[in-house]
N, C-alpha and C positions, 0 to 999 in steps of 0.2 A: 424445536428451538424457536426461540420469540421473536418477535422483527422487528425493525425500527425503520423509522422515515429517515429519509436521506433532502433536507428543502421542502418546501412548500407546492413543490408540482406534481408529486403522486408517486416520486421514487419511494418503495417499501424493499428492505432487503432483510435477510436471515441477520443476527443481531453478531455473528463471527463469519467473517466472510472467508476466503483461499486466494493469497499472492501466491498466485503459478510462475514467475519469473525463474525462480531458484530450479524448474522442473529442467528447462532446456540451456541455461545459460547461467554464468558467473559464480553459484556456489556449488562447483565441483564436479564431477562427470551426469552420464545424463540416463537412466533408465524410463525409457519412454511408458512400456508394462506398468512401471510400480507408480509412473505417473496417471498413467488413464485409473486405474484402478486407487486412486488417491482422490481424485476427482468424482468417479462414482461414490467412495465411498462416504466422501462430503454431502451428497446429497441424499445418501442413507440417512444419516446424522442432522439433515434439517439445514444446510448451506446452500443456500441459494445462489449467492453473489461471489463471483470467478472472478477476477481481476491481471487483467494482458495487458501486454503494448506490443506495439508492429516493433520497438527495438530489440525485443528480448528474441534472444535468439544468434542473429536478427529473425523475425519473422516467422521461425518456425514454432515460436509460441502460442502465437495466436493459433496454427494450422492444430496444432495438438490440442487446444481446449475446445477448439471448433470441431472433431473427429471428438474427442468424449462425452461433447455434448448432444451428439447429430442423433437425432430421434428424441433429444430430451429437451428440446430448444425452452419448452414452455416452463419447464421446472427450473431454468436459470434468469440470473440477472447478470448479462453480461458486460463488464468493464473495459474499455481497452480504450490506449491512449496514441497520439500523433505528436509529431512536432521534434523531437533526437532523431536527426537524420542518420541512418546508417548504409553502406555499400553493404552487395552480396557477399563481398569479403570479410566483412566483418566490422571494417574500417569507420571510425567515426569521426561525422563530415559537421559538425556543427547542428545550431537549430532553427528551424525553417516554421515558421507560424503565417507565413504568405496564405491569403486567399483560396490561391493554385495549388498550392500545397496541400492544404487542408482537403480539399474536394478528392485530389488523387488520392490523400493516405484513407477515407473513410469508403474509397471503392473496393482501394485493395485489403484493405483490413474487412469488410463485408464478404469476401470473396475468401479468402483464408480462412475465414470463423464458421462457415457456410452458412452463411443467415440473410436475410434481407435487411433488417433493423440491428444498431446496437442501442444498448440499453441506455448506458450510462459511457459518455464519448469526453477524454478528457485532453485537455492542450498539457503535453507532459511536462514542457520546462516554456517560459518566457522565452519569445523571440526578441531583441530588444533593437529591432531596427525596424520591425512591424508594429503599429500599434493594434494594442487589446482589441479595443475597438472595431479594427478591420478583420481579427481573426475570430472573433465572435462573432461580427456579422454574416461572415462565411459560413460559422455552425449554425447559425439561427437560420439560414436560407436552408441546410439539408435538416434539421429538425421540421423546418414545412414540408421537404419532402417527403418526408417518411422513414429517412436512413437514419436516423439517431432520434433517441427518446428524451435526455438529458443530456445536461452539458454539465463540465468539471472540470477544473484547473486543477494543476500541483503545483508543489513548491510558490506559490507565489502569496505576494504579500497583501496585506491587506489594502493599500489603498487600489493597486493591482482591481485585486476582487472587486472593489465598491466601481472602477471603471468598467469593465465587466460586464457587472449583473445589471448595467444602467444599461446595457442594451441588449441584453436577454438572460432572463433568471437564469443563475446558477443554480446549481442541484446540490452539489458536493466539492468541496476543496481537501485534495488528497497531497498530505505531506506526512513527512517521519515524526514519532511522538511516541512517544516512549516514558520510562522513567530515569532514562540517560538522558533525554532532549522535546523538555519541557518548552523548548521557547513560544512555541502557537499559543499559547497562555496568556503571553502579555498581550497583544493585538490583536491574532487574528482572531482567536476565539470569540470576544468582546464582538467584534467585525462580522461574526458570521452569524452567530444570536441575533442581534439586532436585524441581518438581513434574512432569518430564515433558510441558514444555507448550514447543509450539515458539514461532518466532518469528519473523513475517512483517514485512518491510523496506518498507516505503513511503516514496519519495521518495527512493530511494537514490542517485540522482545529486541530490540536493540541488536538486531542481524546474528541471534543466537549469544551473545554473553548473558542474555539475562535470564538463558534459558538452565543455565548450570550446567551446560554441556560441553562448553569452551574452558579449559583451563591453560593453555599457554598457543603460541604463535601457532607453532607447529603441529597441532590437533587439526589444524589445515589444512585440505589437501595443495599439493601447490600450484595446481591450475584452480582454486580458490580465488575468486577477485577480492575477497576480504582481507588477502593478503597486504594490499594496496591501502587499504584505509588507513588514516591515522591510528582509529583505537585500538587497531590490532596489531599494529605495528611492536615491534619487541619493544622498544623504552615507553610505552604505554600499556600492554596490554596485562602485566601483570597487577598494576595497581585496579585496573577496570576487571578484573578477575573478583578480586579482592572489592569491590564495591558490591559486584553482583553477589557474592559468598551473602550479604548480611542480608538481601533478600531470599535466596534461597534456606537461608536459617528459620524466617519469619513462614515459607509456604511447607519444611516439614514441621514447623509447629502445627501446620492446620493441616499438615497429614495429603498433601496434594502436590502435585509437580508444580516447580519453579515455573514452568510457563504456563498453566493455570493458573496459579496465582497471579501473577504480572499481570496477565488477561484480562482477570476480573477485574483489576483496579485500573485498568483502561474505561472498560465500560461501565466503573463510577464514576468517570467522570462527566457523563452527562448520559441520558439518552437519545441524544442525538452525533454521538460517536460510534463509529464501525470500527473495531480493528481488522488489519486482513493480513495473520500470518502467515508468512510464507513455509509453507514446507513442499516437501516431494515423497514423503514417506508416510501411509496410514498409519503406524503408534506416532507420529509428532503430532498428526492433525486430529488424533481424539485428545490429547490431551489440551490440543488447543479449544478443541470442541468443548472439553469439561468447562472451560470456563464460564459458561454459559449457563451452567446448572448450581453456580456457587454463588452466594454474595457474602464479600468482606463486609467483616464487622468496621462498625466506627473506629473502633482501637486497633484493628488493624490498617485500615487505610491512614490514622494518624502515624503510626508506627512507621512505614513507608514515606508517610511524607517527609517525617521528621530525618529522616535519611539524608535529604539533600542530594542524592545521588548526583543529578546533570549538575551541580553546581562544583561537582568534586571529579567528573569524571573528566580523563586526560587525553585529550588530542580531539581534530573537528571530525565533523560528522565525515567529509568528503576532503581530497587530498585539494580539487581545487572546488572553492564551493564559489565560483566566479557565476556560474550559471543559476544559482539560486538567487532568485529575486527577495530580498531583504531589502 
């Protein structure tokens, strides 16, 4: 597999990365086995770049990609995010981008992963009572330390980012993007070129609709947290079915899986985009892997765009999207 730069600091990762989130937490029950062995097998397959956070779980995320990696530390690029406070209960307490904050979650997320360094250290949502500023400066003090390589925001907006990187380059800005949720398009894209900050795809098949594998609510299990979204919600999810059908029509014309294809036409859009599908099972994550050995044609990537899909698709990404900085 080929690799792409992630900024101008020396991040290089495998060009389809693995969201492990879905392995311990929200999409459905949890085999930890078919996880580790999802994980080896990504780096059979040339995947470098793993992507955690200390909430997913909570916590026991990070412990599981830190145990599949342990002896393999140097063959990864490892991801993981702070800042979605959660209790051992499960319980979620809001988000905390304080200074204090920061320094505890990059010990205890070090200490889980079993490593001394992370790679690529991202602030997961906006604290919006702390400024950027302060919580950057915080990452920038354990980047001289030694404990984090890169830094990386999600969700957050572009002028966000340009306060930011004014006080220590960013690496990567990791939000949802898709061909259901094109909006990083209009701003932030423009925003991160100019600053030489790449830009990590989460949720690139659109949390499985665009994968042709979801055809109505209930193909979900019900301790599914997808249940909860608006798109999948019953008076949406049939027409969002029906969006993804005309993509899935366009990847067996080309003879390859609906999430191969969608894949590929992620990483035309720039080479300086990563996507990082989530799965938990080794047949999802080869065929997420094919995408990588395919490039769409002109006529086909017109074909898709002329779709309009995000412009058509029904209900928002998140039931409260209060937390996403726009």
């Amino acid at each position: 597999m080929l690799k792409r730069k992630l900024g101008r600091q020396g991040l290089v990762v495998s060009e389809v990365g693995l969201g492990c989130m879905g392995m311990s937490e929200f999409y459905g029950s949890r085999d930890d086995t078919e996880s580790l062995a999802t994980i080896h097998r990504a780096l059979e397959l040339g995947v470098d770049f793993f992507d955690t956070a200390d909430m997913y779980g909570p916590f026991v995320n990070e412990e599981l990609v830190g145990k599949a990696l342990a002896g393999r530390r140097e063959q990864a690029v490892i991801a993981t995010k702070f800042g979605n406070v959660r209790g051992e209960d499960g319980s979620f307490r809001g988000i905390n981008g304080s200074p204090e904050y920061v320094r505890t979650c990059i010990d205890a997320s070090l200490r889980r992963l079993r490593t001394d360094y992370i790679d690529l250290y991202y602030q997961h949502r906006l604290d919006k009572q702390v400024p950027i500023e302060e919580t950057v400066g915080a990452l920038a003090e354990a980047v001289k330390a030694g404990k984090l390589r890169f830094l990386g925001l999600s969700e957050m907006s572009a002028a966000t980012v340009r306060r930011a990187h004014a006080v220590h380059p960013i690496s990567a800005i990791q939000t949802e993007y898709s061909l259901f949720s094109r909006e990083p398009e209009r701003e932030l894209f423009p925003t991160l070129r100019e600053l030489g900050i790449g830009f990590v795809a989460y949720s690139p098949l659109a949390r499985g609709l665009l994968s042709g594998a979801i055809h109505r609510n209930t193909d979900l299990a019900a301790t599914d947290r997808r249940q909860l979204f608006p798109r999948f919600k019953p008076e949406n999810i049939d027409r969002n079915v029906a969006l993804a059908a005309r993509v899935v029509a366009l990847a067996e014309a080309r003879r390859v899986s609906p999430s191969t294809f969608v894949l590929a036409w992620v990483l035309a859009q720039g080479s300086d985009i990563v996507p990082i599908p989530g799965t938990k099972r080794r047949t999802y994550l080869e065929q997420n892997c094919a995408a990588a050995g395919i490039t769409l044609t002109h006529a086909e990537i017109e074909a898709l765009d002329s779709l309009r899909l995000h412009a058509s698709v029904s209900g928002e990404r998140y039931a409260d999207m209060s937390s996403i900085d726009r």
